[in-house]
Steps between C-alpha positions, in 0.01 A plus 500: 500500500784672336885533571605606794710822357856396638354460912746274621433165695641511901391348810373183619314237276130473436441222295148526314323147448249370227321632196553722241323536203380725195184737532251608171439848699185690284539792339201673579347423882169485563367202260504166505779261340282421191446917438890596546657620193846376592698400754840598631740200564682578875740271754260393803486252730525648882825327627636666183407767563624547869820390393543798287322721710790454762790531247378850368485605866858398563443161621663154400261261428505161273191271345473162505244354272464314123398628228436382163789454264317725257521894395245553762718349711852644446342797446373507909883418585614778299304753661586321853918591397442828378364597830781356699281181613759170508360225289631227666225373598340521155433136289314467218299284383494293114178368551220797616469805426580811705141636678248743339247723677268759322441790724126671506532838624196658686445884452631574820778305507459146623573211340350137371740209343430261255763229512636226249720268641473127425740398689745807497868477575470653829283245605733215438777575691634200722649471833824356383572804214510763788803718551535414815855670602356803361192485737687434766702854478170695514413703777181560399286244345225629300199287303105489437251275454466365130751249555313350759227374207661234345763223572796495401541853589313479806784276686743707327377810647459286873858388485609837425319677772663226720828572349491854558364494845770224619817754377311774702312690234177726589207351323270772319156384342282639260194339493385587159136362409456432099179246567474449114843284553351299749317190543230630725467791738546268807818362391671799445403571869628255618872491274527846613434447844689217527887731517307799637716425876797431325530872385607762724430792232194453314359762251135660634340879463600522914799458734472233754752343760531366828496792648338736285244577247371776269448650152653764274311669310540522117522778278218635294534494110370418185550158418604346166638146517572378884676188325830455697417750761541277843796329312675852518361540871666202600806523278560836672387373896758193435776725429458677756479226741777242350815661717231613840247288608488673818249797299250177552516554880487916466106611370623899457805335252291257346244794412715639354604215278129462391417809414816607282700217455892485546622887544817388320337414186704625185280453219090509468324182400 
């Protein structure tokens, strides 16, 4: 993620809900952590990176999460203002330490993470410390799954959700899996199933709604780190979508929105 080269924040708010954290990205792809020579130190964390995402395309958009009171941390927040992302949902933390994932890259591409977290800030976020006036102005509320893992964060993220819904935002949902965080395979099933109604934009590989259903297909190339690739996708659908819901109801216009993202886009992520 780097700055956002002077593109302007307009438009109604997305507000961007949960983790963000620091990834050990190797050097060289194709071995395991043990074998890399070095890593690369990088801002990650999905809601993150949606957040910026939709700021380099144009869009307004503000995170609410903690962070630890750290360099790690302040260094996350940093990158979140230089892009144009409002911080005003941003705490930190005194007594963990901002997240850390090390990032195996396969040869073509794909990805493996090796977390440490123990608890992390992000995961200790309560109910009570939410922003709530802030959530309320979004029009779009946008969050994943790791803050469904743990309590406190897990009411946090509820109540927000609730929040958000109750002022009239659009939920969006990215259920992103990362079993190693998890205390078994059926419980993160079930966590992430349990909001999957809520959401009336959830992130998947096809379009479905009431009405209609299809897929888009991708474009061929060569692979070399897909880490933060569906948070662009849905940084980019999101802005297009925050001021005209009715492309949900229109299959040609939501094509459209799939394949290339927002036409009005003035920068390239």
């Amino acid at each position: 993620m780097s700055p956002n080269n002077g593109v302007s924040s307009s438009g109604s708010l997305i507000v961007c809900f949960g983790e963000m954290l620091i990834d050990f990205v190797q050097t060289v792809s194709g071995v395991s952590l043990a074998e890399a020579p070095g890593f690369l130190k990088a801002p990650g964390g999905a809601p993150g990176n949606v957040a910026i995402a939709i700021t380099r395309l144009g869009g307004k958009s503000s995170f609410v999460g903690k962070l630890g009171d750290n360099e790690f941390g302040h260094m996350l927040a940093g990158i979140l203002k230089e892009n144009g992302v409002s911080g005003d949902g941003i705490l930190f933390d005194k007594g963990a330490r901002t997240a850390l994932a090390f990032v195996t890259l396969k040869a073509d591409g794909e990805r493996a993470f090796m977390f440490y977290q123990n608890p992390s800030a992000d995961m200790l976020l309560t109910p009570d410390e939410l922003n709530l006036e802030l959530i309320r102005k979004a029009k779009i509320f946008h969050y994943g799954s790791i803050s469904l893992i743990v309590e406190p964060c897990r009411s946090a993220h509820l109540k927000a959700m609730e929040v958000a819904k109750d002022a009239g935002a659009l939920l969006s949902y990215d259920p992103n899996l990362r079993l190693p965080l998890w205390p078994s395979e059926k419980e993160a099933c079930e966590q992430i199933m349990s909001i999957w109604d809520k959401a009336e934009v959830i992130k998947g590989c096809k379009y479905y709604t009431k009405n209609f259903r299809g897929c888009v297909d991708g474009f061929p190339v060569k692979a070399v780190d897909t880490t933060g690739a569906g948070d662009s996708f849905v940084g980019a659908l999101l802005c297009k979508i925050v001021d005209d819901r009715s492309v949900l109801e229109d299959e040609e216009k939501l094509k459209c929105i799939v394949l290339v993202g927002p036409p009005t886009s003035k920068s390239k992520l």
